[in-house]
C-alpha positions as a Markdown table, in Angstrom:
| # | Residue | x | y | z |
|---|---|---|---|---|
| 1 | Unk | 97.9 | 85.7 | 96.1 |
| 2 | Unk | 95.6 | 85.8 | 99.1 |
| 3 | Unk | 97.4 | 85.7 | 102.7 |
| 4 | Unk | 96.0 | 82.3 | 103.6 |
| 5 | Unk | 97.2 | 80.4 | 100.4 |
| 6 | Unk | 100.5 | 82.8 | 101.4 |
| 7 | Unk | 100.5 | 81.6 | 104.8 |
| 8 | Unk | 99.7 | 77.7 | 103.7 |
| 9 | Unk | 102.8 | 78.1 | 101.0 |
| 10 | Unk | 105.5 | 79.8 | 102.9 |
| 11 | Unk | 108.7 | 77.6 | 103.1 |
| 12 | Unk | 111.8 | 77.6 | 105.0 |
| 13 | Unk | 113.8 | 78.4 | 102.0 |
| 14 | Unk | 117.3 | 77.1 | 102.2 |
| 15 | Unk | 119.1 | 77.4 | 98.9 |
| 16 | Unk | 118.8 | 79.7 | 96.5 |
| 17 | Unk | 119.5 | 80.7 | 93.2 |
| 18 | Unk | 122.0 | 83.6 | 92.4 |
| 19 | Unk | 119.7 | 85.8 | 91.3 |
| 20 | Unk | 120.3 | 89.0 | 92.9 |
| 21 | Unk | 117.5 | 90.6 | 95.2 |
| 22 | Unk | 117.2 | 94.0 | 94.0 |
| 23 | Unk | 117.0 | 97.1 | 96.5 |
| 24 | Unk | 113.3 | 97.9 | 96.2 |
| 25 | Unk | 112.3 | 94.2 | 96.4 |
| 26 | Unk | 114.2 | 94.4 | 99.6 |
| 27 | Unk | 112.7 | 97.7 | 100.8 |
| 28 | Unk | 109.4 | 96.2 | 100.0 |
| 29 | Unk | 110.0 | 93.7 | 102.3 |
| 30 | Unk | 110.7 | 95.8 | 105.0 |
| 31 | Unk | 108.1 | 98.4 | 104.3 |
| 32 | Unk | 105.2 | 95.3 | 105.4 |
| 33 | Unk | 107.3 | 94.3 | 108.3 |
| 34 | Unk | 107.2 | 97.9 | 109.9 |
| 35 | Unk | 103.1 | 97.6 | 109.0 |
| 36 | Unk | 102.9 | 95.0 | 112.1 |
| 37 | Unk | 100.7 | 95.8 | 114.8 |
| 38 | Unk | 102.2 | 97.4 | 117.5 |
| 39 | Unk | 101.1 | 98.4 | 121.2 |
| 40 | Unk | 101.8 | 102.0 | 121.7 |
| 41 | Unk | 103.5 | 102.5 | 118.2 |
| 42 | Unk | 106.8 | 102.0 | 119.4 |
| 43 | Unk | 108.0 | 100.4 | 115.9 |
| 44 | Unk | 110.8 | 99.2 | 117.7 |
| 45 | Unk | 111.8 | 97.0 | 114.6 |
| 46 | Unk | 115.6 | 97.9 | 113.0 |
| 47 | Unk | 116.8 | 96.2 | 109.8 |
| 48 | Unk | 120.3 | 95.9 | 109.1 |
| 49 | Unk | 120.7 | 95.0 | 105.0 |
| 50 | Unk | 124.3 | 92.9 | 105.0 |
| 51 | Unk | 126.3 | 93.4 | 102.1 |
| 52 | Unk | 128.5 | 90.4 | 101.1 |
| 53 | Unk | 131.4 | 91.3 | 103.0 |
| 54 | Unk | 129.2 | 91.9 | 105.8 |
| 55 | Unk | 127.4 | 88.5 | 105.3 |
| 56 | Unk | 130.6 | 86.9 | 105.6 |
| 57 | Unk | 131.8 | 88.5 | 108.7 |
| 58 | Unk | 128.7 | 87.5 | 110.3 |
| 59 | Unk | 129.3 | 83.2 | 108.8 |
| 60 | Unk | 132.7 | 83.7 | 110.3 |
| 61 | Unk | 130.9 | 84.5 | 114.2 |
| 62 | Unk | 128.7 | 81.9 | 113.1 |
| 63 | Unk | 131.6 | 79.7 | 111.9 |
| 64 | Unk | 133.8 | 80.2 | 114.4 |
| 65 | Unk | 131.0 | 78.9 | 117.3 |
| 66 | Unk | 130.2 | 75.6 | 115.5 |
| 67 | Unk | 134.0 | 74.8 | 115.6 |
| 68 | Unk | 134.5 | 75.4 | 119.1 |
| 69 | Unk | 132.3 | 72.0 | 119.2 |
| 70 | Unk | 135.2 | 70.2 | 117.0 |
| 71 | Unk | 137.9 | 68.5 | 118.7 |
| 72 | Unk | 140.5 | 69.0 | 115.8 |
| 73 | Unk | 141.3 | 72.6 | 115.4 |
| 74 | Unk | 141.7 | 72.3 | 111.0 |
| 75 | Unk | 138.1 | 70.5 | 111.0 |
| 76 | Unk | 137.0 | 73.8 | 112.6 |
| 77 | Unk | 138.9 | 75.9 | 110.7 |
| 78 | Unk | 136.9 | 74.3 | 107.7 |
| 79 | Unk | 133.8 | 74.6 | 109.2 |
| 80 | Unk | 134.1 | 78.3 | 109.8 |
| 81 | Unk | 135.8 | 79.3 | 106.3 |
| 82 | Unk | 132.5 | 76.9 | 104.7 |
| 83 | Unk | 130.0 | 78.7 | 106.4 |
| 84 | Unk | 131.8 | 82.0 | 106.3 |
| 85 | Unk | 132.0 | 81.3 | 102.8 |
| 86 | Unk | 128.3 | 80.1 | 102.3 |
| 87 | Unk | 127.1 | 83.3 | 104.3 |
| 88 | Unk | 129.1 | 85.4 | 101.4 |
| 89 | Unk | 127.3 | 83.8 | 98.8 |
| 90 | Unk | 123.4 | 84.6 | 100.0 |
| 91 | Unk | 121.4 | 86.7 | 97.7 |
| 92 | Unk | 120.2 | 89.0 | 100.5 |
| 93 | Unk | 120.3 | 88.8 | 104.7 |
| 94 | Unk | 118.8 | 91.4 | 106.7 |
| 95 | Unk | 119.4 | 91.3 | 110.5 |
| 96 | Unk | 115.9 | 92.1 | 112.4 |
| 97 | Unk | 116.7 | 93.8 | 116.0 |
| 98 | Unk | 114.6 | 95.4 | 118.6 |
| 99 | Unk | 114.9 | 98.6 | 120.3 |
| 100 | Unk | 115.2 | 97.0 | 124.3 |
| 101 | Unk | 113.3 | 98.5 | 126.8 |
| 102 | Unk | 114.2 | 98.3 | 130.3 |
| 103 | Unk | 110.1 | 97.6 | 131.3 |
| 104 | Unk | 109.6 | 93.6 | 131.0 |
| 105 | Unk | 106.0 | 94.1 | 129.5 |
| 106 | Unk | 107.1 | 96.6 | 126.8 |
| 107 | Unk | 110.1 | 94.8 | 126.4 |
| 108 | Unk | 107.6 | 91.4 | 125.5 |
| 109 | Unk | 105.6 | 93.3 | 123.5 |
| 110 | Unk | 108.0 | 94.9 | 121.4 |
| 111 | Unk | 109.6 | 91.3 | 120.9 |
| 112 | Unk | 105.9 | 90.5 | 119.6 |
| 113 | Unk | 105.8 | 93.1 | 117.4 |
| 114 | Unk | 109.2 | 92.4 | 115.9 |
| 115 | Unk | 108.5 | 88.7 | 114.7 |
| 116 | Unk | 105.0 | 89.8 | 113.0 |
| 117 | Unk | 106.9 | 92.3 | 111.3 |
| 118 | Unk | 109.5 | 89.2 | 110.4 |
| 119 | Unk | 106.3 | 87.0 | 109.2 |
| 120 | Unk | 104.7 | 90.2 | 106.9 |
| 121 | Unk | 108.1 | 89.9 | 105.3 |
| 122 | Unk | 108.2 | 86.1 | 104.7 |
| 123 | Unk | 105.0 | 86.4 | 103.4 |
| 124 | Unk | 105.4 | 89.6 | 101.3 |
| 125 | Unk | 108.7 | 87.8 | 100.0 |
| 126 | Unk | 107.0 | 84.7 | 98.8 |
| 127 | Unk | 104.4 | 87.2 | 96.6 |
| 128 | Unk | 107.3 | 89.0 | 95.0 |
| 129 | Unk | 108.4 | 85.4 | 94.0 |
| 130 | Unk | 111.0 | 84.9 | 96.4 |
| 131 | Unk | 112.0 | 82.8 | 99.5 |
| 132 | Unk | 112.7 | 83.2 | 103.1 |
| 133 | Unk | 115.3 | 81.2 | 105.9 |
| 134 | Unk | 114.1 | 82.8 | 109.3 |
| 135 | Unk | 117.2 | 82.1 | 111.7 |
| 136 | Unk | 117.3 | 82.5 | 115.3 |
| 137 | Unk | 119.8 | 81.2 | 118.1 |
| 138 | Unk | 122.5 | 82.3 | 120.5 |
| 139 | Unk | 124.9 | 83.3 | 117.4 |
| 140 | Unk | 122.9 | 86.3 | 117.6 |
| 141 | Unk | 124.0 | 87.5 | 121.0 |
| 142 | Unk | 127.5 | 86.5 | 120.2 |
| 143 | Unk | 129.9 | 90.5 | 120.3 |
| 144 | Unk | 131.3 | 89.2 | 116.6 |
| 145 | Unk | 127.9 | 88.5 | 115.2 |
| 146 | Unk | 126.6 | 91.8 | 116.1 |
| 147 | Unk | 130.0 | 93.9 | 115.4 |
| 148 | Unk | 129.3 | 92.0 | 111.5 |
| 149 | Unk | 126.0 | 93.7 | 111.5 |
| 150 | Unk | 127.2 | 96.3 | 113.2 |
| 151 | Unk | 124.0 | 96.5 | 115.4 |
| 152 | Unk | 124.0 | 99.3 | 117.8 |
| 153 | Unk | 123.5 | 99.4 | 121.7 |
| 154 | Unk | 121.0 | 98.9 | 123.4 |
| 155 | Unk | 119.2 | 96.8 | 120.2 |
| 156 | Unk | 118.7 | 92.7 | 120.3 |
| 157 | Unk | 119.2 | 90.9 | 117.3 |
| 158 | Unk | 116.1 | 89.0 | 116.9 |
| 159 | Unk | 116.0 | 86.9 | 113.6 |
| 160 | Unk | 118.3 | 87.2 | 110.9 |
| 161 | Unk | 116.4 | 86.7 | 107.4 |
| 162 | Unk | 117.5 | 84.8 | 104.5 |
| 163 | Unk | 116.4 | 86.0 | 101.5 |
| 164 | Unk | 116.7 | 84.9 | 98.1 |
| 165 | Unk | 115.0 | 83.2 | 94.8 |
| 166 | Unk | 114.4 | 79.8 | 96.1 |
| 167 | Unk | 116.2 | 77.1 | 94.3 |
| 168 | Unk | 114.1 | 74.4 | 95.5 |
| 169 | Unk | 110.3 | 74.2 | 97.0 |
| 170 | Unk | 110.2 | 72.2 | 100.2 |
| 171 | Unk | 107.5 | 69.9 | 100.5 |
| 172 | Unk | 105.1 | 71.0 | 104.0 |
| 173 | Unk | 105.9 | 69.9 | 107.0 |
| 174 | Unk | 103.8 | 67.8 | 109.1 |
| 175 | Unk | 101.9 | 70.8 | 111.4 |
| 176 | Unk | 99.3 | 69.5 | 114.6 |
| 177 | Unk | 95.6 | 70.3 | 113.4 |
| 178 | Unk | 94.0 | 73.3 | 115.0 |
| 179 | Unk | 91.1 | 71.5 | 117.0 |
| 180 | Unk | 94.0 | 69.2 | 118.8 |
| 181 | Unk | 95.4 | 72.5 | 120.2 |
| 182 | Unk | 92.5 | 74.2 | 120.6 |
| 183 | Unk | 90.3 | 74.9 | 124.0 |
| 184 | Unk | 86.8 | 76.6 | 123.3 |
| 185 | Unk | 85.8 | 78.3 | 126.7 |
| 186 | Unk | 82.3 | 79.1 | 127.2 |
């Protein structure tokens, strides 16, 4: 497959099959994300692979935030035990953090670095046949959500990756053409 017919074809993948993703599919996978570019070589990418029991301590941080937003305390506990529940179930997850630095610029380009390391992956998965959910948000900061992927100090969580046999292919989603966001400067 060539990367642009990869790049046109990769999909936000959000259910899956339960086909398991085998251990060298996911070392692949991180293998081309630690291929990124970046400056200095400071490869400050770290991969945490959650098992299931880990997935589902992470769905319960997760869980347990969207039902703080519920005004009836069993509707939340629902809520948490579903997505706890769903989180179990995944075929894979892998937790991508970055090693912070205390200097802003380093710190913004090792943040760079991190997500092209996460996009070599969701396009290195979608060769091997499988499918990728990129996730990002506030859950990640959350003590719970890290203690689940037992992510170290002085590392940010900065996507957690889905990862799995897709069970459906999403159709494209409408994208703004190149030339309407594009400036030439002479």
């Amino acid at each position: 497959m060539k990367v642009t017919q990869a790049i046109q074809e990769r999909r936000s993948i959000k259910q899956f099959t339960t086909r398991v993703v085998s251990r060298a599919e996911i070392e692949t996978l991180l293998s081309t994300a630690t291929q990124a570019p970046n400056h200095r070589l400071t490869q400050p990418w770290r991969f945490y692979v959650l098992g299931p029991d880990a997935r589902h301590e992470y769905g319960l941080a997760l869980g347990a935030r969207k039902a703080k937003k519920l005004g009836d305390p069993e509707a939340g506990r629902a809520v948490r035990d579903r997505v706890a529940s769903e989180h179990r179930s995944l075929p894979a997850m892998i937790v991508v953090a970055m090693v912070e630095d205390a200097n802003p610029e380093a710190s913004e380009e090792n943040y760079a670095a991190v997500m092209m390391g996460v996009q070599n992956l969701a396009l290195a998965a979608l060769e091997l046949g499988l499918g990728t959910h990129i996730k990002t948000g506030a859950v990640m900061q959350d003590p719970a959500a890290r203690a689940a992927a037992q992510v170290r100090d002085g590392e940010r969580i900065v996507a957690v990756v889905n990862v799995g046999e897709p069970a459906d292919e999403p159709q494209p989603k409408p994208r703004t053409p190149s030339p309407d966001c594009t400036t030439w400067v002479g």
